[in-house]
N, C-alpha and C positions, 0 to 999 in steps of 0.2 A: 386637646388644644383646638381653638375655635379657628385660630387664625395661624396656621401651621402652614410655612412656607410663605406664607403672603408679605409684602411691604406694603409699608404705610409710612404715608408723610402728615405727620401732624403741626399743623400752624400754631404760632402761640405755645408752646411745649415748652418752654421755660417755669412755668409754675400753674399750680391752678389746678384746673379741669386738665389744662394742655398736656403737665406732668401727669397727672393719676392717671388719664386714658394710655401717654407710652408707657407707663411702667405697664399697668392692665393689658396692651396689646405684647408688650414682649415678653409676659410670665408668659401669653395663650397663642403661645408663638413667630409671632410678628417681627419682619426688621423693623426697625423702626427709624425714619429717618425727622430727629427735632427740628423746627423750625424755632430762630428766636431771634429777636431785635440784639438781646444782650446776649453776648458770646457767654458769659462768666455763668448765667442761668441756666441755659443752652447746655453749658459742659457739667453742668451739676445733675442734669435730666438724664444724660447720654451716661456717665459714671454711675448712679443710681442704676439703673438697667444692666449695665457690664457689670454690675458688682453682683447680680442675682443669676446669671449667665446668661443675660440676653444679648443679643445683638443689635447696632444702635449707631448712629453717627450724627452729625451735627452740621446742618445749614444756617448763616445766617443773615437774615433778608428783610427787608420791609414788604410787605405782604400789597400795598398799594404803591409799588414800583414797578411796573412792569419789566426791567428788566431783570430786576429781585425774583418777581413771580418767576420767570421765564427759569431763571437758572435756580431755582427751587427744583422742577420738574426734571432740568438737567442732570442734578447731582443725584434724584435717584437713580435715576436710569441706568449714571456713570456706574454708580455703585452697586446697583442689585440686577438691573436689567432690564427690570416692569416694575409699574405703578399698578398696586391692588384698588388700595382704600386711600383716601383723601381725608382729612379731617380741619376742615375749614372753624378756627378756633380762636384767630388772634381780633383780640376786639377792646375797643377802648370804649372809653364815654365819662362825661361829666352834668351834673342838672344842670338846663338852662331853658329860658322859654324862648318863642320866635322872635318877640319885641325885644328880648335884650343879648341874646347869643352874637358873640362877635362872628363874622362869616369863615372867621379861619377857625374857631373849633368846630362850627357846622361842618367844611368842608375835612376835616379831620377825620370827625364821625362819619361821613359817608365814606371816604378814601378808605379808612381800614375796614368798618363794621361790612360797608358793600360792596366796593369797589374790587376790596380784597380776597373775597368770596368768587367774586366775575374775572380777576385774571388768573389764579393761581388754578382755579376751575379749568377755565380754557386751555391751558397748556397739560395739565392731568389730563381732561377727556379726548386730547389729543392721542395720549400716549395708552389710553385704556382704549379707547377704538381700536388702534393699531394690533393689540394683543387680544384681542376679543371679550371686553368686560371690565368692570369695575365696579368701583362704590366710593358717597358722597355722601360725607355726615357735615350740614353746617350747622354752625351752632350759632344760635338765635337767641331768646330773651322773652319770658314771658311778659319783658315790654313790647315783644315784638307785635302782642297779643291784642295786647290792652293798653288805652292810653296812662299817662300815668304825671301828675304833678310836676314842671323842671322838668319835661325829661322830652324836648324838641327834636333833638339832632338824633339822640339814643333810641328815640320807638320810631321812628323816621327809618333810620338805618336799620334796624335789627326786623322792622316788619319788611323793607324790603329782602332784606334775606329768608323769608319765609315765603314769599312770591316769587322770587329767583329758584328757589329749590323747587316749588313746583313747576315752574316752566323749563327748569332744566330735565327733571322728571318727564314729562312730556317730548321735549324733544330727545332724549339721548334712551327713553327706554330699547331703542328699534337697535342700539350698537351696544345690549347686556349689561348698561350703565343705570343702576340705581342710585336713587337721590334722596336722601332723605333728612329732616332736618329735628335738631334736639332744642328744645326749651328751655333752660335752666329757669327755676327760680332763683332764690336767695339761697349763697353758696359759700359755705365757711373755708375762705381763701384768704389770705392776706390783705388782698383789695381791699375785700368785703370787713375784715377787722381794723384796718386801717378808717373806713369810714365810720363804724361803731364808736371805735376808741377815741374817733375827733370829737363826740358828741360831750356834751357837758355829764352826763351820766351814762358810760358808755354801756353798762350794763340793761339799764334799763330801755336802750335805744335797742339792746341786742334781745331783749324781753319780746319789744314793740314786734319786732320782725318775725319773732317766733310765732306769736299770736295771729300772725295774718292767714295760716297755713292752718289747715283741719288738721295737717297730722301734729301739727303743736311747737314745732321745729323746725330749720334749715338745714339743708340737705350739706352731707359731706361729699367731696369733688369726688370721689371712688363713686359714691350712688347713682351719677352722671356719667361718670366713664363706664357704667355696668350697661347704662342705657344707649351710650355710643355703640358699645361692643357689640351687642344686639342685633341694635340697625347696620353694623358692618358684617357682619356673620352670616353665616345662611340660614342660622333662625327665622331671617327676616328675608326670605329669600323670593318673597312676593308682596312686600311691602315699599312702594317706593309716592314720593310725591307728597309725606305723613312730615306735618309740624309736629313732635310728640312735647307734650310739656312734663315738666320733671321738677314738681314743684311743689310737691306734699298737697293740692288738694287748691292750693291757692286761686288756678282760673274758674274752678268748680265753685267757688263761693261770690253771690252776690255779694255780700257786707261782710267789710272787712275793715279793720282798724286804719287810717288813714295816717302814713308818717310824713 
């Protein structure tokens, strides 16, 4: 077990990436504490893990509320005693460009994708300094990478969180805090089928996306939580300040099918 005796709080853990990384940190033994907007999701993440014998409990917060942030870091502590790994997760976004974005979904997108990143952060590294170490997986966007069509507020926020993890990198390597951050590309979640399914042939919109990637396909949210695991493990136990993208091939190609 990779993660034996550690706790981890993962943001966003109600479905997704968020779920597949706790159920993955608490088979390789992790407590794991869910972060989730919806209690009902929330408690669907935390039973899923007690049902395979892990250990699991359930916070639930707005991730750009700093007093949400703050008592996120609380209820580990309450309940386990130290904060190991961080798993910086919860993220929204919708297409939009500059000229036409109203300023409350711009600000939306910055409050969760970055903001949310920079307080939940702050009070973790608080409590990892204190205990001598930690680790910091945010999870980014290979919008965060690349500009991308509609997508203003979205590679806005998600590249700043690829420049926050290296500058937290840098500052917190000196107190045994590594920082590191994951890429997903296109990730067969609900969201992501939800958005296919609107399309007037949703199959063929789910064809489109597959086609953008060398390896021919979009990634399942376990393929992303293997690569979370990783950068939180001692595998990676000299790797910090690393955007890693996770995305079948997709940044590695100049031309690519345009959707």
């Amino acid at each position: 077990m990779r993660l034996k005796d550690r706790v981890a709080l993962i943001t966003g853990g109600g479905a997704g990436i968020g779920r597949a990384t706790a159920l993955l940190f608490a088979r390789e033994g992790a407590r794991v504490v869910v972060d989730a907007r919806s209690s009902k999701n929330g408690e669907e993440t935390v039973g899923m893990i007690k049902e395979v014998g892990g250990e699991a409990s359930l916070v639930v917060g707005d991730v750009s509320r700093n007093g949400d942030a703050e008592r996120m870091a609380r209820t580990v502590i309450g309940n386990y005693g130290r904060l190991d790994i961080l798993v910086n997760n919860a993220g929204t976004g919708k297409g939009d460009k500059v000229t036409e974005v109203p300023e409350e979904d711009w600000d939306k997108a910055i409050d969760v994708n970055l903001k949310g990143v920079f307080l939940v952060s702050r009070y973790a590294i608080r409590e990892m300094i204190k205990q001598g170490g930690g680790c910091i997986i945010n999870i980014s966007s290979i919008r965060g990478l690349l500009g991308n069509p509609c997508g203003a507020s979205y590679c806005s926020s998600k590249g700043g969180v690829v420049l926050l993890t290296k500058q937290m990198a840098v500052d917190y390597a000196g107190d045994n805090i590594r920082v590191n951050c994951i890429c997903p590309g296109f990730v067969d979640t609900k969201m992501f089928r939800s958005y296919t399914d609107s399309k007037e042939n949703p199959k063929e919109a789910l064809r489109a996306f597959e086609e953008m990637a060398p390896l021919g396909r979009i990634a399942r949210a376990e393929e992303v939580a293997y690569a979370i695991l990783f950068l939180a493990s001692d595998d990676s136990s000299f790797i910090t300040g690393v955007a890693l993208p996770v995305d079948g091939g997709y940044t590695a190609n100049a031309i690519r099918r345009i959707q």
